[in-house]
LUMLUMDREN-2810 file (N, C-alpha, C; in Angstrom, 1 decimal):
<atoms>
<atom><aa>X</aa><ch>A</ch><at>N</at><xx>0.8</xx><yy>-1.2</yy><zz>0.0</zz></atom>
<atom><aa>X</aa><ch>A</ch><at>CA</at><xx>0.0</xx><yy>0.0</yy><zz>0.0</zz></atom>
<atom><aa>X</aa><ch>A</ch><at>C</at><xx>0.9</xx><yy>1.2</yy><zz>0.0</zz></atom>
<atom><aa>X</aa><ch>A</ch><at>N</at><xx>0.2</xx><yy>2.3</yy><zz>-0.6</zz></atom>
<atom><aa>X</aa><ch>A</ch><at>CA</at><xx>1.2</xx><yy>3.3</yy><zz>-0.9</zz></atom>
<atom><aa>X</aa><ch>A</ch><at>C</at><xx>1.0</xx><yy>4.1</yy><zz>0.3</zz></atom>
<atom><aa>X</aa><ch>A</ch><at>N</at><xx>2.0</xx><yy>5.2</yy><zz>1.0</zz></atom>
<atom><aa>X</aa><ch>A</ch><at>CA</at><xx>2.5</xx><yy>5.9</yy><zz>1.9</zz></atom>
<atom><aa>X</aa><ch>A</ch><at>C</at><xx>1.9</xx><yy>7.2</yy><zz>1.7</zz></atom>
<atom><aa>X</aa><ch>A</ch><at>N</at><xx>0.9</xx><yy>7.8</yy><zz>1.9</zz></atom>
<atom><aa>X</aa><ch>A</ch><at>CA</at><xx>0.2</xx><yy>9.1</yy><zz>2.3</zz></atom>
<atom><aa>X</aa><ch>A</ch><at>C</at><xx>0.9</xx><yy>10.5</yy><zz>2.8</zz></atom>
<atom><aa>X</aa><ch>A</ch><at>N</at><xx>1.1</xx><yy>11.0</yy><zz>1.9</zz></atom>
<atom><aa>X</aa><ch>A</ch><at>CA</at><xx>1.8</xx><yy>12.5</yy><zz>2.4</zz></atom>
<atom><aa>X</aa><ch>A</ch><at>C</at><xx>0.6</xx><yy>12.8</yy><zz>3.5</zz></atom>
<atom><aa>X</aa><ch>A</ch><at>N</at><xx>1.1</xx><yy>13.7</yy><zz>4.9</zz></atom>
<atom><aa>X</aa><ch>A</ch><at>CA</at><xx>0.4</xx><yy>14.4</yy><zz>4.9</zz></atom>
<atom><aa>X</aa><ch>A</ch><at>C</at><xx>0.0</xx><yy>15.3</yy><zz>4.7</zz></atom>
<atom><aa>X</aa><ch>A</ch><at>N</at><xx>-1.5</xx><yy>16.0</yy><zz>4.9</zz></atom>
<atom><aa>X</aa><ch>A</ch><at>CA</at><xx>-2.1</xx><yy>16.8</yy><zz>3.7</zz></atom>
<atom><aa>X</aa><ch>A</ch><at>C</at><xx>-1.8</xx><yy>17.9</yy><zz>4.5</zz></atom>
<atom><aa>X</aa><ch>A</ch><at>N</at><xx>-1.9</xx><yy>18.4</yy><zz>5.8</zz></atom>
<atom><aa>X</aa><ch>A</ch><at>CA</at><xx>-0.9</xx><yy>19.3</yy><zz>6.5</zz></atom>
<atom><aa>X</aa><ch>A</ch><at>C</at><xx>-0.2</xx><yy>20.3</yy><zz>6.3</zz></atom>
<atom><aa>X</aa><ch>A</ch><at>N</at><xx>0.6</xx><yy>19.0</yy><zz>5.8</zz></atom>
<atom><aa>X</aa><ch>A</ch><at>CA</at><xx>2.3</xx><yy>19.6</yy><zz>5.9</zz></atom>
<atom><aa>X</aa><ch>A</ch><at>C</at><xx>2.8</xx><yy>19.9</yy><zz>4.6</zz></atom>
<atom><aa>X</aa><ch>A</ch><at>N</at><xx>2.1</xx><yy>18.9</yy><zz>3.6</zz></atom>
<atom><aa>X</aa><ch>A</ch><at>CA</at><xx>2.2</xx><yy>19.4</yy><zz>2.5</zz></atom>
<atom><aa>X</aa><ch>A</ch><at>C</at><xx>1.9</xx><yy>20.9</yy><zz>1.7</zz></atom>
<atom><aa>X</aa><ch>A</ch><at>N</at><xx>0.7</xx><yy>21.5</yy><zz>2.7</zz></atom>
<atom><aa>X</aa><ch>A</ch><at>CA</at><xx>-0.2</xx><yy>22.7</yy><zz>2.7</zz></atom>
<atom><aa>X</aa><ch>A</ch><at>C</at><xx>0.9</xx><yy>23.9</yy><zz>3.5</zz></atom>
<atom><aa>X</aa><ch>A</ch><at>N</at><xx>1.8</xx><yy>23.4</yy><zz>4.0</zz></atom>
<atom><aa>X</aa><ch>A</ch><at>CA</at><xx>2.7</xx><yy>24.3</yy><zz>4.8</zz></atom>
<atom><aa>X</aa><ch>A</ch><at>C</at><xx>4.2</xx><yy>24.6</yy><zz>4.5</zz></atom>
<atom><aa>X</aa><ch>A</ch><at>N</at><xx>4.7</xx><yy>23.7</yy><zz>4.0</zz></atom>
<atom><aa>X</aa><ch>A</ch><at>CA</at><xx>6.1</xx><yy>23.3</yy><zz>3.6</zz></atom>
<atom><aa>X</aa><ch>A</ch><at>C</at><xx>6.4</xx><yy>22.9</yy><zz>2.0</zz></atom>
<atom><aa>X</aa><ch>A</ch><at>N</at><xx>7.4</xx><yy>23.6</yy><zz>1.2</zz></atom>
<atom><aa>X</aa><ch>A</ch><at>CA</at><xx>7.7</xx><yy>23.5</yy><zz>0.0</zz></atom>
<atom><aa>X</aa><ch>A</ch><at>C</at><xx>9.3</xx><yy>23.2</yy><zz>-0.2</zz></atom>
<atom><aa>X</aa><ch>A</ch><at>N</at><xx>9.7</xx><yy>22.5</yy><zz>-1.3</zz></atom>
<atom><aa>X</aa><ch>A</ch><at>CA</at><xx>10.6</xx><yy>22.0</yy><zz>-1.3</zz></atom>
<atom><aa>X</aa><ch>A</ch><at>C</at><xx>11.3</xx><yy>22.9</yy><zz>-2.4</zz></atom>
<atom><aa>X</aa><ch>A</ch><at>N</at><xx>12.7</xx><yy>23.1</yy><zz>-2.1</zz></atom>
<atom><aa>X</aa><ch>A</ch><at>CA</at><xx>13.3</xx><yy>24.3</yy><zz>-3.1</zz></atom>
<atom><aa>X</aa><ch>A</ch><at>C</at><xx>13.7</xx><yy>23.1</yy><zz>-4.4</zz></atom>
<atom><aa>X</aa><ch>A</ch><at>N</at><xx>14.2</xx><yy>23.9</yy><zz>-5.3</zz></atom>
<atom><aa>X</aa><ch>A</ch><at>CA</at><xx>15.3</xx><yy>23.4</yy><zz>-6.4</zz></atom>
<atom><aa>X</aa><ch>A</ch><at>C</at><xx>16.1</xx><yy>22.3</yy><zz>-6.0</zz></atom>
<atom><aa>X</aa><ch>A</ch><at>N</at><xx>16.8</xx><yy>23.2</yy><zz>-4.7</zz></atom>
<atom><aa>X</aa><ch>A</ch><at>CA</at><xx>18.1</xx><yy>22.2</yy><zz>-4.3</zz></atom>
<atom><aa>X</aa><ch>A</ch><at>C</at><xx>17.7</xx><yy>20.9</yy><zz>-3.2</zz></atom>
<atom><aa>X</aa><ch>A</ch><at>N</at><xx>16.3</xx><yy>20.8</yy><zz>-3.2</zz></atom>
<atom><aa>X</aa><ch>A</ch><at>CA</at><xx>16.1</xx><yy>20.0</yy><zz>-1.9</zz></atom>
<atom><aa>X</aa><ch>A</ch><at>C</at><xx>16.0</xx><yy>20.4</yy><zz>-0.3</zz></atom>
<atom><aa>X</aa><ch>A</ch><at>N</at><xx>16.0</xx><yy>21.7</yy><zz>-0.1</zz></atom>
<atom><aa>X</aa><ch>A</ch><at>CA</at><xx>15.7</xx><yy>22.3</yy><zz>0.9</zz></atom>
<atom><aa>X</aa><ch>A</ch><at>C</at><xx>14.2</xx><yy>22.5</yy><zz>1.2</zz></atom>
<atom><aa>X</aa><ch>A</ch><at>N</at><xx>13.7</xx><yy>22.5</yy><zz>2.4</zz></atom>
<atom><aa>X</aa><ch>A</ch><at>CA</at><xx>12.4</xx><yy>22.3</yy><zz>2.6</zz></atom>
<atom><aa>X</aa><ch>A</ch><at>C</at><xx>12.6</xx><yy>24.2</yy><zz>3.2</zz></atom>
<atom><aa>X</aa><ch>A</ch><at>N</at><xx>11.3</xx><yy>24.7</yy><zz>2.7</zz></atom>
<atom><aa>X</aa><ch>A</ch><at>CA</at><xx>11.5</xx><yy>26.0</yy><zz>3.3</zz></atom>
<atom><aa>X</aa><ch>A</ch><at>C</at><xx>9.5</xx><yy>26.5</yy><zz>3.7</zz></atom>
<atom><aa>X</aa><ch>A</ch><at>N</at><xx>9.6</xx><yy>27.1</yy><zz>4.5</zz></atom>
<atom><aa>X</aa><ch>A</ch><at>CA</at><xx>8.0</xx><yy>27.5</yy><zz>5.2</zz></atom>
<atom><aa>X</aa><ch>A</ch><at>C</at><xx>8.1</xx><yy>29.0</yy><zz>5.4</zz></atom>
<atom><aa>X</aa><ch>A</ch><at>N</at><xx>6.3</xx><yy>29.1</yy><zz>5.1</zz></atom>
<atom><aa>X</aa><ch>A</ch><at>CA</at><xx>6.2</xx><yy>30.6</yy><zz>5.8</zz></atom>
<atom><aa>X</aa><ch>A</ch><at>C</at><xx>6.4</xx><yy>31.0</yy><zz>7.4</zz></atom>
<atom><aa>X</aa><ch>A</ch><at>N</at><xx>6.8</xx><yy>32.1</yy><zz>7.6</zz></atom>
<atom><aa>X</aa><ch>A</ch><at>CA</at><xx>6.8</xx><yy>33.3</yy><zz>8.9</zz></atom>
<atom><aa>X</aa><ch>A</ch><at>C</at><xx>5.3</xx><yy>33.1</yy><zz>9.4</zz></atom>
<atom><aa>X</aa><ch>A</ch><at>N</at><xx>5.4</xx><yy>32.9</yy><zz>10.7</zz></atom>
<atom><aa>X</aa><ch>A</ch><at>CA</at><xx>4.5</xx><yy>33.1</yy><zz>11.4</zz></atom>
<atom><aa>X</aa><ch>A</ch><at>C</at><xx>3.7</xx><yy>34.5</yy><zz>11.6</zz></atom>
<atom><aa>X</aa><ch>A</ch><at>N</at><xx>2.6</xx><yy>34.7</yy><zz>11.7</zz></atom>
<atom><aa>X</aa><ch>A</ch><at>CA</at><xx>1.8</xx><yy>35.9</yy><zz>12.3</zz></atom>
<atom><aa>X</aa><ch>A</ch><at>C</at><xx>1.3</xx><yy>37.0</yy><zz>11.0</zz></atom>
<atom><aa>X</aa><ch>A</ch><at>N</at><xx>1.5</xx><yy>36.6</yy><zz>9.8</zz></atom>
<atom><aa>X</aa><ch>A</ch><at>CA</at><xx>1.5</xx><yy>37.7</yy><zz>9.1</zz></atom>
<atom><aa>X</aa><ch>A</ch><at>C</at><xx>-0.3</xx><yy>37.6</yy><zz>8.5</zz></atom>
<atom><aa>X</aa><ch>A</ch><at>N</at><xx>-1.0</xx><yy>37.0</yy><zz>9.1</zz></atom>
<atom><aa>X</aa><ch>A</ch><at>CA</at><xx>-2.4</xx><yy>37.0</yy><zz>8.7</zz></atom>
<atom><aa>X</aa><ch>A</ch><at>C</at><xx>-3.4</xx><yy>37.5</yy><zz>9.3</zz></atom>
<atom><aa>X</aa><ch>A</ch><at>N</at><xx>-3.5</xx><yy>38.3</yy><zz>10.5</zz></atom>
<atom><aa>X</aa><ch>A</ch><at>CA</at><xx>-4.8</xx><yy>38.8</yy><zz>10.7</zz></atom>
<atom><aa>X</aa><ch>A</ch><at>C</at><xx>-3.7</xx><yy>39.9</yy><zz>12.1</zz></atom>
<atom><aa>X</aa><ch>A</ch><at>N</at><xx>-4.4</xx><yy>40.9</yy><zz>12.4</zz></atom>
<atom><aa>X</aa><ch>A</ch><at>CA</at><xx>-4.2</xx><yy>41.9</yy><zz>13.5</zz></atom>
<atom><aa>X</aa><ch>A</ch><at>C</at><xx>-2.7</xx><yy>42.8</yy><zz>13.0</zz></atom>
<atom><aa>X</aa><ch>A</ch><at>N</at><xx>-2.7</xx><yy>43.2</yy><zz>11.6</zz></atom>
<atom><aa>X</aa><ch>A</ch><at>CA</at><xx>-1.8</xx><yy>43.5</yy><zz>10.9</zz></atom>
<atom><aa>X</aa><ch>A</ch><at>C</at><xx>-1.5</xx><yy>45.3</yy><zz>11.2</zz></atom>
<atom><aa>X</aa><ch>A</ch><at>N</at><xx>-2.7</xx><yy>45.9</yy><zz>11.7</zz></atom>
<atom><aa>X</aa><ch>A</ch><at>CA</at><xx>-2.3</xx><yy>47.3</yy><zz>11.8</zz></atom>
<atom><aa>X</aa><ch>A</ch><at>C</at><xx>-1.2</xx><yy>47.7</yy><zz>12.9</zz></atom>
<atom><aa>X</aa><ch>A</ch><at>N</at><xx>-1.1</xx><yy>46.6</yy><zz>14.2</zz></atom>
<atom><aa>X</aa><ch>A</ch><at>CA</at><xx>-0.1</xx><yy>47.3</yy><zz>14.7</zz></atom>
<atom><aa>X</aa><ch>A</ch><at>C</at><xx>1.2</xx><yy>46.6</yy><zz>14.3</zz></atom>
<atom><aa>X</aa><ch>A</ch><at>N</at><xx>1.5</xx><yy>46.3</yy><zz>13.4</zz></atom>
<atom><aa>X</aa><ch>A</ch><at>CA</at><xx>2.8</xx><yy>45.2</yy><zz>13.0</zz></atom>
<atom><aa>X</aa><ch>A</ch><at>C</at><xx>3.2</xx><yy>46.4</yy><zz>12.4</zz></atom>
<atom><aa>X</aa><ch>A</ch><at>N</at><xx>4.4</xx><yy>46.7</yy><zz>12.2</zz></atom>
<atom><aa>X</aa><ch>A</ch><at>CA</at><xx>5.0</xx><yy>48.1</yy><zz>11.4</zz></atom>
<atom><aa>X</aa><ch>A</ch><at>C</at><xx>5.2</xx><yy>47.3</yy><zz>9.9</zz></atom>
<atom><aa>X</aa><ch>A</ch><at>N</at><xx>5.7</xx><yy>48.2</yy><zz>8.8</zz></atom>
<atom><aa>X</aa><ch>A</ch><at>CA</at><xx>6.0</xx><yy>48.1</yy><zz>7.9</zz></atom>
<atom><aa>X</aa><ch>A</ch><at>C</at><xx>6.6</xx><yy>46.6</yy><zz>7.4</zz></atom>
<atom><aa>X</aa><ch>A</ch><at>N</at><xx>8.2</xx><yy>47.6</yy><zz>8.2</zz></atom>
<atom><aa>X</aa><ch>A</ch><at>CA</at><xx>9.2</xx><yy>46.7</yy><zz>7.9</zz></atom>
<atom><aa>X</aa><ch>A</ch><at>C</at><xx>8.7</xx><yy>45.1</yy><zz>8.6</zz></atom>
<atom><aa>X</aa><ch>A</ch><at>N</at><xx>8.4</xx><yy>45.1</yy><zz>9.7</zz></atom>
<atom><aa>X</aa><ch>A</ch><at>CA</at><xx>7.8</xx><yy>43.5</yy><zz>10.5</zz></atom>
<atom><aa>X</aa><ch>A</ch><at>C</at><xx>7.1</xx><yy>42.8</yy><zz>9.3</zz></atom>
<atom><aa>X</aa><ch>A</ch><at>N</at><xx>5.9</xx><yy>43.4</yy><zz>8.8</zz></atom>
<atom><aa>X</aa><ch>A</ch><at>CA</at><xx>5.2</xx><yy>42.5</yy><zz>7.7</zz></atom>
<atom><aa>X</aa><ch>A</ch><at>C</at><xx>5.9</xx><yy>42.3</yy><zz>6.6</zz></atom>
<atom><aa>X</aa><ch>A</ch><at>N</at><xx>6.2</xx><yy>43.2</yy><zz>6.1</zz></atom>
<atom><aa>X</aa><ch>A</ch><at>CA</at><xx>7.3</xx><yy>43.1</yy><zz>4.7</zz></atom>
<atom><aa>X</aa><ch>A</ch><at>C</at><xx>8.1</xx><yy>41.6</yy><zz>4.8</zz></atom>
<atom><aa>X</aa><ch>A</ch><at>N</at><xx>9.2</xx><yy>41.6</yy><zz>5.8</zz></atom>
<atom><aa>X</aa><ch>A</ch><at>CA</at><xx>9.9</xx><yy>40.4</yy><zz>6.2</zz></atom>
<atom><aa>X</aa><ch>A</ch><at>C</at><xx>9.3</xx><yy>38.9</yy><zz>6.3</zz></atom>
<atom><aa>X</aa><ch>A</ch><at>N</at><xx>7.7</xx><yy>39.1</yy><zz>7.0</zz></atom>
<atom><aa>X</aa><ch>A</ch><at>CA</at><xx>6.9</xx><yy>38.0</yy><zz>7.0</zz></atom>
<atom><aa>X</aa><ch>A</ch><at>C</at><xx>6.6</xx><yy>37.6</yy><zz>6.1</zz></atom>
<atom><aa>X</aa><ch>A</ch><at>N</at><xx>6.6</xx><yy>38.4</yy><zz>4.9</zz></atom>
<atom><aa>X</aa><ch>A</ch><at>CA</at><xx>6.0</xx><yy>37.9</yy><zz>3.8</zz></atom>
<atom><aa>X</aa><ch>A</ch><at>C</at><xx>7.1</xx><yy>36.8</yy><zz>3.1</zz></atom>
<atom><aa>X</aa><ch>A</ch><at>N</at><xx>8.1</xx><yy>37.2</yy><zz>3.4</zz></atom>
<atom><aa>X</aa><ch>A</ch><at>CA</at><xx>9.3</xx><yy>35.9</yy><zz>2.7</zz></atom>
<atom><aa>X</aa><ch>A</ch><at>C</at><xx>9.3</xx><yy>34.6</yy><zz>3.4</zz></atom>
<atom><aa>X</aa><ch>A</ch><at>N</at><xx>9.4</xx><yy>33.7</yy><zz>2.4</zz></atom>
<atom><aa>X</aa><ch>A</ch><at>CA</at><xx>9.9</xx><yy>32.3</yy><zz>2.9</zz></atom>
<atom><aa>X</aa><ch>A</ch><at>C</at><xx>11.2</xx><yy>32.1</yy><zz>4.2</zz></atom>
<atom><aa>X</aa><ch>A</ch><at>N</at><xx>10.6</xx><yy>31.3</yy><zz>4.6</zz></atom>
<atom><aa>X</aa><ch>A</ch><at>CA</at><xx>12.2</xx><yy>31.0</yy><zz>5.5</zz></atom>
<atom><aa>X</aa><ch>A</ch><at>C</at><xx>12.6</xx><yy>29.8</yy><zz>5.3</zz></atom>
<atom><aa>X</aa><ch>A</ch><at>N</at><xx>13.8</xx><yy>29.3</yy><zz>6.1</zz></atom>
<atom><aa>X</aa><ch>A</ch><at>CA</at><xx>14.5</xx><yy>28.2</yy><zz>6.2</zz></atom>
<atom><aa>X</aa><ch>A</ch><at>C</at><xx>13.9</xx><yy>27.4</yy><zz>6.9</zz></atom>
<atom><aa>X</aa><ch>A</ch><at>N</at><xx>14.2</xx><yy>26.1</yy><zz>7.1</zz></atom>
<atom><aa>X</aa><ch>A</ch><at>CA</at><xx>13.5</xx><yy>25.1</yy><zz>7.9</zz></atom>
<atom><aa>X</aa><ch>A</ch><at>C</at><xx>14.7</xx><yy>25.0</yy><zz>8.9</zz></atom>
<atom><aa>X</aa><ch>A</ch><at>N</at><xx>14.4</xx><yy>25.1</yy><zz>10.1</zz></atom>
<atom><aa>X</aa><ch>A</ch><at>CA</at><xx>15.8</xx><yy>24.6</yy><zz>11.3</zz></atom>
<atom><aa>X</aa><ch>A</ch><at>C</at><xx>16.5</xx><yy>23.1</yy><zz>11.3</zz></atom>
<atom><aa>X</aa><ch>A</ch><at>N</at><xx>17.4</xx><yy>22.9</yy><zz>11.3</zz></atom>
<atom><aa>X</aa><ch>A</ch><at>CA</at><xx>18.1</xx><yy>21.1</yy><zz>11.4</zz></atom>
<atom><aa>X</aa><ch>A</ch><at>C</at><xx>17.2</xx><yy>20.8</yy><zz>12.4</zz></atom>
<atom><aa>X</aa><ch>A</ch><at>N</at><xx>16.6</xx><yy>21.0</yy><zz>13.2</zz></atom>
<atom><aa>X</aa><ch>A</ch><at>CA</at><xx>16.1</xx><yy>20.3</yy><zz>14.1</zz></atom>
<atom><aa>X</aa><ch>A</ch><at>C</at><xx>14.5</xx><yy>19.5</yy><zz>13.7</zz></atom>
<atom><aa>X</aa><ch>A</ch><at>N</at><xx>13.9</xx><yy>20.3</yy><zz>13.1</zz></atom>
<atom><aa>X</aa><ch>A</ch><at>CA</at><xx>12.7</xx><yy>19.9</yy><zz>12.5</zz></atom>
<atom><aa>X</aa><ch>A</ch><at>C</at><xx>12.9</xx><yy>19.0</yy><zz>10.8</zz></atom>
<atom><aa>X</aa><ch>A</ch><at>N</at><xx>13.8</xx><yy>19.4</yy><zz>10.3</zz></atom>
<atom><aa>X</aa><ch>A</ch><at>CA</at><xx>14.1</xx><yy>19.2</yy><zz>9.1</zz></atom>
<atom><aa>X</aa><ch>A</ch><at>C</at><xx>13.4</xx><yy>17.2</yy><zz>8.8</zz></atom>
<atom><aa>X</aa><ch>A</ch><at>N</at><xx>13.8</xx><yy>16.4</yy><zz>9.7</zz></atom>
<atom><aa>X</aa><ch>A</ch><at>CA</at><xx>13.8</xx><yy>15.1</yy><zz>10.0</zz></atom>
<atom><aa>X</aa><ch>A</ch><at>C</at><xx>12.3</xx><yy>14.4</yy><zz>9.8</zz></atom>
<atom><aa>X</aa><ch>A</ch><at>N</at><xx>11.8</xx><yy>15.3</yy><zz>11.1</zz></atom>
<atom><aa>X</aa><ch>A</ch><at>CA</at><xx>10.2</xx><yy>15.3</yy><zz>10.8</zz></atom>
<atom><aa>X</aa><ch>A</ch><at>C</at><xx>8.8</xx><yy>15.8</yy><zz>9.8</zz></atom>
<atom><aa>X</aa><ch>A</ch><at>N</at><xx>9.4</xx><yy>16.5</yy><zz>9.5</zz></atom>
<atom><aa>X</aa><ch>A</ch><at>CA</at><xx>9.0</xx><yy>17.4</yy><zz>8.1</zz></atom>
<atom><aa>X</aa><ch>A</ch><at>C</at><xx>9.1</xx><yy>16.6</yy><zz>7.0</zz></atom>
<atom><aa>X</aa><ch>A</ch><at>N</at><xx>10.5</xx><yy>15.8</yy><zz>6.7</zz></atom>
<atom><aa>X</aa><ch>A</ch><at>CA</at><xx>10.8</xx><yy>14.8</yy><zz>5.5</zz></atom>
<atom><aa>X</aa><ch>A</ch><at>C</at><xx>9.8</xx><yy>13.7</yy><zz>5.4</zz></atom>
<atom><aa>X</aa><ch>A</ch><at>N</at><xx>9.7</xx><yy>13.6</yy><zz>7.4</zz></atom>
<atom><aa>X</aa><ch>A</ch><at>CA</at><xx>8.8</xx><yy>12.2</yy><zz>7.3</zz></atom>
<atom><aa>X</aa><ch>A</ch><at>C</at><xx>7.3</xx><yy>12.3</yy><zz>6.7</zz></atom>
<atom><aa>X</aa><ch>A</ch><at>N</at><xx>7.0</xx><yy>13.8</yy><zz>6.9</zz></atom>
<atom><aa>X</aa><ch>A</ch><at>CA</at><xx>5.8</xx><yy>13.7</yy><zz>6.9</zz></atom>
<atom><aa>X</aa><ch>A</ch><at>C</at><xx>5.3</xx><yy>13.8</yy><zz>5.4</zz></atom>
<atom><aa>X</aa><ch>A</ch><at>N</at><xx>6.1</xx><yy>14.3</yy><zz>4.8</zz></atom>
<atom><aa>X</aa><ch>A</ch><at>CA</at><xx>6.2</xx><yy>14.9</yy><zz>2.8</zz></atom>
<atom><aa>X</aa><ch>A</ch><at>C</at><xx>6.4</xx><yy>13.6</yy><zz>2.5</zz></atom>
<atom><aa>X</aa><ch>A</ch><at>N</at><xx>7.2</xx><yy>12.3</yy><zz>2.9</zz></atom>
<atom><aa>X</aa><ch>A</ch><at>CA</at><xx>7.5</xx><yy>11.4</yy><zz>2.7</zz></atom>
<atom><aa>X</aa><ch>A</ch><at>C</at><xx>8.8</xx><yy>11.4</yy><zz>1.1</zz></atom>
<atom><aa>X</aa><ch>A</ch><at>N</at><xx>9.7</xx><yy>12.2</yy><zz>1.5</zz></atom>
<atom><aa>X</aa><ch>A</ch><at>CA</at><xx>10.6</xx><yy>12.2</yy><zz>0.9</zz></atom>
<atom><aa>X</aa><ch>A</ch><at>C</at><xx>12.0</xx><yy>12.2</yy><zz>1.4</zz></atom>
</atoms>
Protein backbone atom coordinates (compact mmCIF):
# COMPACT_ATOMS: atom_id res chain seq x y z
CA UNK A 1 0.00 0.00 0.00
CA UNK A 2 1.22 3.32 -0.92
CA UNK A 3 2.48 5.93 1.89
CA UNK A 4 0.16 9.08 2.29
CA UNK A 5 1.81 12.52 2.41
CA UNK A 6 0.44 14.39 4.93
CA UNK A 7 -2.05 16.82 3.69
CA UNK A 8 -0.91 19.34 6.47
CA UNK A 9 2.25 19.62 5.94
CA UNK A 10 2.22 19.36 2.53
CA UNK A 11 -0.21 22.74 2.68
CA UNK A 12 2.69 24.29 4.79
CA UNK A 13 6.14 23.33 3.56
CA UNK A 14 7.68 23.47 -0.04
CA UNK A 15 10.63 22.02 -1.27
CA UNK A 16 13.30 24.31 -3.12
CA UNK A 17 15.33 23.41 -6.45
CA UNK A 18 18.14 22.15 -4.34
CA UNK A 19 16.09 19.98 -1.93
CA UNK A 20 15.65 22.29 0.89
CA UNK A 21 12.44 22.28 2.65
CA UNK A 22 11.49 26.04 3.33
CA UNK A 23 8.04 27.47 5.25
CA UNK A 24 6.23 30.58 5.85
CA UNK A 25 6.84 33.26 8.90
CA UNK A 26 4.46 33.08 11.42
CA UNK A 27 1.78 35.90 12.31
CA UNK A 28 1.49 37.66 9.07
CA UNK A 29 -2.45 37.02 8.70
CA UNK A 30 -4.82 38.78 10.69
CA UNK A 31 -4.23 41.87 13.47
CA UNK A 32 -1.79 43.48 10.91
CA UNK A 33 -2.32 47.25 11.78
CA UNK A 34 -0.09 47.34 14.73
CA UNK A 35 2.84 45.23 13.03
CA UNK A 36 5.04 48.05 11.41
CA UNK A 37 5.98 48.05 7.91
CA UNK A 38 9.15 46.71 7.93
CA UNK A 39 7.78 43.45 10.49
CA UNK A 40 5.23 42.54 7.66
CA UNK A 41 7.34 43.10 4.66
CA UNK A 42 9.85 40.43 6.24
CA UNK A 43 6.91 37.99 6.96
CA UNK A 44 6.01 37.87 3.84
CA UNK A 45 9.29 35.86 2.70
CA UNK A 46 9.87 32.28 2.90
CA UNK A 47 12.24 31.01 5.55
CA UNK A 48 14.51 28.20 6.25
CA UNK A 49 13.47 25.09 7.91
CA UNK A 50 15.76 24.62 11.27
CA UNK A 51 18.09 21.13 11.38
CA UNK A 52 16.11 20.32 14.11
CA UNK A 53 12.71 19.94 12.54
CA UNK A 54 14.13 19.16 9.07
CA UNK A 55 13.77 15.14 10.00
CA UNK A 56 10.24 15.28 10.80
CA UNK A 57 8.99 17.40 8.14
CA UNK A 58 10.83 14.82 5.49
CA UNK A 59 8.81 12.17 7.31
CA UNK A 60 5.78 13.70 6.88
CA UNK A 61 6.22 14.93 2.78
CA UNK A 62 7.54 11.37 2.71
CA UNK A 63 10.59 12.18 0.92
Amino acid sequence: MRLKTKRAAAKRFKITGSGKISRRHSHHSHILTKKSRKRKRKLKDWAGLSSADKRRVRKMLHI
